[in-house]
C-alpha positions as CSV (number, residue, x, y, z in Angstrom):
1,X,55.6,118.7,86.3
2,X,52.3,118.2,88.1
3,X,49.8,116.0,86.4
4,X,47.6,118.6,85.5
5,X,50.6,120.5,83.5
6,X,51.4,118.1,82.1
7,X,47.6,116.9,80.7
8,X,47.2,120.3,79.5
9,X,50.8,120.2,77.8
10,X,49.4,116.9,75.7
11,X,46.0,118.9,75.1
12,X,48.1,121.6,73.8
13,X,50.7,119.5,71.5
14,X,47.4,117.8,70.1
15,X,45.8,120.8,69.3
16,X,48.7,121.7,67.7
17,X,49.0,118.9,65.8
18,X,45.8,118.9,64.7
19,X,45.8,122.7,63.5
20,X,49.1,121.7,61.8
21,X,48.9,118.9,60.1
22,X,47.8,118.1,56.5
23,X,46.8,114.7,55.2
24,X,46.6,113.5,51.5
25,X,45.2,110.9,49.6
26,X,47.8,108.9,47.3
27,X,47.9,110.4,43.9
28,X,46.3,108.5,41.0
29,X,48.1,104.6,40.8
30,X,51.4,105.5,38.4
31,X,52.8,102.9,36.3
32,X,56.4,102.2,37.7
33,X,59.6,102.5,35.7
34,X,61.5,98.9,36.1
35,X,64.6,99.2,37.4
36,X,67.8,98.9,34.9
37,X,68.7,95.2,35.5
38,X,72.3,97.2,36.2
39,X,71.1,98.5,39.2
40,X,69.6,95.8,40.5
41,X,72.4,93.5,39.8
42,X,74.8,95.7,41.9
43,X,72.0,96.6,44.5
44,X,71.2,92.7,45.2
45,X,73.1,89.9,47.2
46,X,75.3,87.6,45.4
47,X,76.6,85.8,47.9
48,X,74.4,84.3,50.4
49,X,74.8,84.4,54.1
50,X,76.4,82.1,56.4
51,X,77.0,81.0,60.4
52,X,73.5,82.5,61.5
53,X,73.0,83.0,65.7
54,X,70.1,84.1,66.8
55,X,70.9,85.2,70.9
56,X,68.3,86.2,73.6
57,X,69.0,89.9,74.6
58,X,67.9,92.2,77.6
59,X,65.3,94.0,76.4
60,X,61.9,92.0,76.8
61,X,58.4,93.3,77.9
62,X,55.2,91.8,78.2
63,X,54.5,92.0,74.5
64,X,57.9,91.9,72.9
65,X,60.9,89.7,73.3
66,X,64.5,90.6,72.0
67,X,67.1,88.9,71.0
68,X,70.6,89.7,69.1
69,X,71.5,88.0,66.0
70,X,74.5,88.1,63.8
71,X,75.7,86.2,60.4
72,X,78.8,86.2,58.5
73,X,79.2,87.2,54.7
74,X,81.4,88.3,52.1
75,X,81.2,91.9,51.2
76,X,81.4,92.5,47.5
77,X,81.8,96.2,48.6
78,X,84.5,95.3,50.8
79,X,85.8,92.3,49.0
80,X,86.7,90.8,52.1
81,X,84.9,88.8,55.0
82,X,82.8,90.5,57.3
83,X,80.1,89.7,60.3
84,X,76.6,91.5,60.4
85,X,75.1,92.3,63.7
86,X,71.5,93.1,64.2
87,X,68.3,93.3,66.8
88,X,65.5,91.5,66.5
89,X,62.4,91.9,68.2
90,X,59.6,89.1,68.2
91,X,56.0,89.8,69.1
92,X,54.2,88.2,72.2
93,X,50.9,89.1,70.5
94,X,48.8,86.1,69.3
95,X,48.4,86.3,65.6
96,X,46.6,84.6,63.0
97,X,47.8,81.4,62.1
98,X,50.7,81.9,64.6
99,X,53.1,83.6,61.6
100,X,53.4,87.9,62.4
101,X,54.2,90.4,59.7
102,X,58.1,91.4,60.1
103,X,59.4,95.1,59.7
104,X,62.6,96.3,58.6
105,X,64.1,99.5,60.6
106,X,66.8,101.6,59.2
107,X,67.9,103.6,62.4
108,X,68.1,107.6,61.9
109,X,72.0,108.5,61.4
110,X,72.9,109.3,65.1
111,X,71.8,106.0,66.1
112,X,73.9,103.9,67.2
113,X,75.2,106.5,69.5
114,X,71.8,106.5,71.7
115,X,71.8,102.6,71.5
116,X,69.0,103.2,68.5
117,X,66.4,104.6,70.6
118,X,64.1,105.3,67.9
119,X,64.2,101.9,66.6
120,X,63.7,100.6,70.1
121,X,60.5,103.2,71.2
122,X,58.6,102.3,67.4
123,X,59.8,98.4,67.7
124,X,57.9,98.1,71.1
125,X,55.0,99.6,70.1
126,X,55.0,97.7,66.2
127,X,54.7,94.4,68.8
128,X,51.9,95.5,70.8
129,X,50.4,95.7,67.2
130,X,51.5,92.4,66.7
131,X,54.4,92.9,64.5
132,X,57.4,91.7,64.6
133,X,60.8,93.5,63.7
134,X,64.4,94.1,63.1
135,X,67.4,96.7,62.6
136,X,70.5,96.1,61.4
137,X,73.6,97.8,63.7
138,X,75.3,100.5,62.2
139,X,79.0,102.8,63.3
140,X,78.7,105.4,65.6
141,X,79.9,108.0,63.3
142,X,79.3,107.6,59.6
143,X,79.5,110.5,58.6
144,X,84.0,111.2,59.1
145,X,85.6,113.4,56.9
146,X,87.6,110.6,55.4
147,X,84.8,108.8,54.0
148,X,84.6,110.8,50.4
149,X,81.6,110.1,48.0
150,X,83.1,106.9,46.4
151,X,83.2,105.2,50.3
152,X,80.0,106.7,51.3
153,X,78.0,104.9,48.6
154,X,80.3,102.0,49.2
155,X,79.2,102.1,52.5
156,X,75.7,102.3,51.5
157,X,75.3,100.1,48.7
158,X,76.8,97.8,51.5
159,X,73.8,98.8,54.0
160,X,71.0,97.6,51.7
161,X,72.8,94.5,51.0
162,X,73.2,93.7,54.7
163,X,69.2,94.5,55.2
164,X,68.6,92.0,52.4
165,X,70.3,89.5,54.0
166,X,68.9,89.9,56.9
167,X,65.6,89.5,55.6
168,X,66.5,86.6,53.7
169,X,67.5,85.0,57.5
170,X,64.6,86.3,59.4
171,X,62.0,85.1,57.0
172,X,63.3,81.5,58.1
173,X,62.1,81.2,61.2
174,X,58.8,80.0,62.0
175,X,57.0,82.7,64.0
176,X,57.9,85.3,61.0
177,X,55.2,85.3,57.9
178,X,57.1,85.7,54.8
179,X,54.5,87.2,52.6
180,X,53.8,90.0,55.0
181,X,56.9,92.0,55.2
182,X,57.6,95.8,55.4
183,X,59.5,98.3,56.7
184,X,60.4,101.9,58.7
185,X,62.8,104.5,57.9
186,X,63.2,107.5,59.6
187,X,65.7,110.5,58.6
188,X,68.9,108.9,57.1
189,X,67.0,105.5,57.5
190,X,63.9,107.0,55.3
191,X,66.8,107.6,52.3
192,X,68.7,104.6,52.6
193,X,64.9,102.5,52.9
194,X,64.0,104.5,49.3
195,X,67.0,102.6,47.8
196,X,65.7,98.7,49.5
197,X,62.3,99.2,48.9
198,X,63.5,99.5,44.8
199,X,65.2,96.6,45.2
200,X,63.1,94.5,46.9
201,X,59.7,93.9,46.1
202,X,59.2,91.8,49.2
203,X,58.9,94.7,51.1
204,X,55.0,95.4,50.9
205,X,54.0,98.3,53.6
206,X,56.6,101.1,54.0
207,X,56.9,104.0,56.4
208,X,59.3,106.6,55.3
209,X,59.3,109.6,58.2
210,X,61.1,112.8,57.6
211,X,63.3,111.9,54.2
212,X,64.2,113.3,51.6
213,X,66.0,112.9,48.2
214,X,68.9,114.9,46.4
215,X,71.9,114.1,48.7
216,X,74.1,117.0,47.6
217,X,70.7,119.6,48.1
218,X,70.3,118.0,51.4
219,X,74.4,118.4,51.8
220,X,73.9,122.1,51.2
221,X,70.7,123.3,52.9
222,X,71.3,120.9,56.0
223,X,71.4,122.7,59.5
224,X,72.4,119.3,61.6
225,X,75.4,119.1,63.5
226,X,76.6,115.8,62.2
227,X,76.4,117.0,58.7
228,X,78.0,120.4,59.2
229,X,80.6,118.6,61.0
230,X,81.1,116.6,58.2
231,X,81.3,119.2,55.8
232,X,83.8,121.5,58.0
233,X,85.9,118.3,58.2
234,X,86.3,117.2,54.5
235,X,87.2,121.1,53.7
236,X,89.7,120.8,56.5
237,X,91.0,117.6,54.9
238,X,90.5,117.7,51.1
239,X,90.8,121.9,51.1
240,X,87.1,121.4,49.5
241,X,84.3,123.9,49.8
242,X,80.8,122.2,51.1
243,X,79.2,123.3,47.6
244,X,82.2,120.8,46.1
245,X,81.2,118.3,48.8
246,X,78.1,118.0,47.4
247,X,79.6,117.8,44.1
248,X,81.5,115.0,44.9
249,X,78.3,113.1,46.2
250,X,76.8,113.9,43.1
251,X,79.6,112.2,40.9
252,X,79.8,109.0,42.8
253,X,76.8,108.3,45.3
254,X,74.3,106.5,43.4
255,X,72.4,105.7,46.5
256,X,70.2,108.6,46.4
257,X,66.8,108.5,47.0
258,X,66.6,111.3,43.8
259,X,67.7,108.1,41.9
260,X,65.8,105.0,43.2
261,X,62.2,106.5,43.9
262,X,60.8,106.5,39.9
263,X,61.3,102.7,41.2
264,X,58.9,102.4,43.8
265,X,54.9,102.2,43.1
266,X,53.1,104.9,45.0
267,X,50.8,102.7,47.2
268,X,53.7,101.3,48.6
269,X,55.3,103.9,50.6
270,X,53.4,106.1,53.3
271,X,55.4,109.2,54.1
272,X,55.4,111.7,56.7
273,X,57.5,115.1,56.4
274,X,58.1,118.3,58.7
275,X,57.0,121.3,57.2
276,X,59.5,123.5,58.9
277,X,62.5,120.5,59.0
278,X,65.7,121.9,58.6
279,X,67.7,119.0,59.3
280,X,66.5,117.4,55.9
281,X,65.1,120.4,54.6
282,X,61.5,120.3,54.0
283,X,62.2,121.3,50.2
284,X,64.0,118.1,49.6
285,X,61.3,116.1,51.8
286,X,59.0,117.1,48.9
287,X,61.0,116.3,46.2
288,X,60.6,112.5,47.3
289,X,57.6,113.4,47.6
290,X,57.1,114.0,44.4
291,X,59.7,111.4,43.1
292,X,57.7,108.8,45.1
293,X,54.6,109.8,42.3
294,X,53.1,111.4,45.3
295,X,52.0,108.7,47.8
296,X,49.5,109.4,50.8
297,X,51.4,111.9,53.1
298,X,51.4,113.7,56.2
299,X,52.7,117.1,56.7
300,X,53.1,118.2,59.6
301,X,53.7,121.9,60.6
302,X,57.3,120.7,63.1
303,X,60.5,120.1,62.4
304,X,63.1,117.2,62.4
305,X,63.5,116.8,66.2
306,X,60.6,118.5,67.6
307,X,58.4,115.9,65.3
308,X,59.3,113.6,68.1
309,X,55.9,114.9,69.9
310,X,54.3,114.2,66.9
311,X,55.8,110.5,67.4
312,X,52.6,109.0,69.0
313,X,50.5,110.6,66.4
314,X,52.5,109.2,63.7
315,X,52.6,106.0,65.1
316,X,49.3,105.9,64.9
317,X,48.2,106.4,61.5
318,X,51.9,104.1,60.4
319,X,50.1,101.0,62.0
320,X,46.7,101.3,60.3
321,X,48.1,101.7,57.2
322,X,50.6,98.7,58.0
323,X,47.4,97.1,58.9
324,X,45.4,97.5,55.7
325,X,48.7,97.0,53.4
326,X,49.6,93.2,55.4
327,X,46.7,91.9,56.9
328,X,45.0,91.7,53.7
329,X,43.6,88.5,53.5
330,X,44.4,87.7,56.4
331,X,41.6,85.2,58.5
332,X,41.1,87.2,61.6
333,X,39.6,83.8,62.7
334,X,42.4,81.2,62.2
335,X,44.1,79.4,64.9
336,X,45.8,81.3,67.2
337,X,49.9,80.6,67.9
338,X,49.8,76.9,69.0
339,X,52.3,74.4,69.9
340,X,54.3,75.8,66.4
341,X,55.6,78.9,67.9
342,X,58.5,78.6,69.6
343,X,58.1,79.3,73.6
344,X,61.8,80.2,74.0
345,X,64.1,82.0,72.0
346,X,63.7,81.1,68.1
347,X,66.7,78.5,66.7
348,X,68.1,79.5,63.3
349,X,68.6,76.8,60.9
């Protein structure tokens, strides 16, 4: 594409985007529901970590290094043993007293299988910001039909244990400023980040992008492959029709974000939605929405995959608002990083 195309493409995508997209204010501050000490008893670690490495990896630029890190633990899901393996990416920007904000990523549900570009693309641009930030690794294909509703929220009530820990290790280390934490979710990772951020208060500033709540809705309406893959699977293998798919997600997945959002105080959450998504329907984006106590929002007139051109956009508007929520506070005149931040790879304790 020559240069001028392609200027003219950006013009037009920007026009577009600004034609297209609505913006509201966060409703009136609600009073939040606390959480049944049930929930939060089976949604929270009871075993701590153990056997933390923190590893330098390959994917460094001038504002961002990377590093690998994994941990061992007991699963309570699992009742067995297991390791957790994440990325972690540490910001080269100076910061205020030395300590940077951290962010938790939940990658979208094809991630692994592009090596988690999303998590990648908004994890370089959150250090340029001068944030630092992580994602916990996830399988390939979660979504196999022998993975009924009783494994599913297994596997996810697993998931926001993991992140938990995770946090709980990451906070740790020096360069990381433990009262400034929050977190990204896009897609799958904006439904599974509804159930952390009622869980764990820690979690200040949160970015949900695309989301939505009502798994078996979502189950029914859904036009993306790896869901109707799923579903023609489990009826191959349980002789189950998809509207008893979603039935079954109803009975036993209580790791919905239809559940866990009456948890969450509206000025915590930013959200962003497609109005003409079809991947997680747009009707079920506003149920959170609305289940959230309506927090500020973005709607944009695109849907699940062509709101990657809205990306930059998004991006945007996520870091001021991660801005305002964290550095709150903050001296913009302390000391810069010093002799206190690490100059190689950070050493777990």
């Amino acid at each position: 594409m020559r240069p001028a195309a392609g200027i003219l493409l950006l013009l037009q995508v920007a026009t577009l985007l600004a034609a297209g997209c609505r913006h509201v204010e966060r409703a009136e501050l609600r009073a939040v529901e606390p959480i049944p000490e049930r929930l939060l008893r089976a949604y929270r670690p009871r075993q701590a970590p153990f056997h933390f490495v923190l590893e330098p990896g390959n994917d460094n630029g001038h504002y961002y290094e990377s590093f690998r890190f994994r941990f061992d633990t007991y699963s309570e899901m699992e009742g067995d043993f297991k390791q957790v393996v994440g990325t972690y990416y540490r910001t080269r920007k100076e910061v205020p007293g030395g300590r940077a904000p951290l962010l938790c990523f939940a990658p979208i549900l094809a991630g692994a299988v592009d090596n988690y570009l999303a998590c990648r693309v908004f994890a370089h641009w959150a250090a340029r910001e001068g944030f630092s930030s992580f994602y916990v690794h996830q399988d390939e294909i979660i979504l196999t039909a022998d993975r009924d509703g009783i494994v599913l929220e297994r596997l996810w009530r697993d998931s926001t244990l993991d992140n938990i820990k995770a946090l709980d290790l990451l906070t740790q280390l020096p360069e990381v400023d433990a009262e400034r934490l929050g977190s990204l979710g896009i897609s799958l990772g904006a439904l599974r980040n509804v159930v952390l951020l009622a869980v764990e208060p820690r979690l200040r500033a949160n970015v949900l992008c695309l989301g939505g709540a009502g798994l078996s809705k979502i189950l029914a309406t859904s036009r993306e492959n790896l869901v109707l893959r799923y579903i023609r699977g489990r009826e191959a293998a349980d002789g189950i029709t998809r509207e008893q798919v979603g039935q079954d997600l109803d009975a036993f997945v209580r790791s919905d974000p239809a559940v866990f959002a009456r948890y969450v105080a509206n000025d915590r959450t930013l959200l962003f939605l497609g109005a003409i998504d079809n991947k997680v329907p747009y009707a079920a984006g506003l149920d959170l929405y609305e289940g959230l106590g309506r927090p500020e929002a973005y709607f944009i007139l695109l849907g699940h995959y062509t709101g990657m051109l809205a990306a930059p956009f998004s991006a945007s508007r996520m870091f001021a608002y991660l801005h305002a929520r964290l550095d709150e506070g903050i001296d913009s005149c302390a000391a810069p990083p010093g002799s206190d931040r690490a100059a190689s790879s950070p050493k777990p304790d």
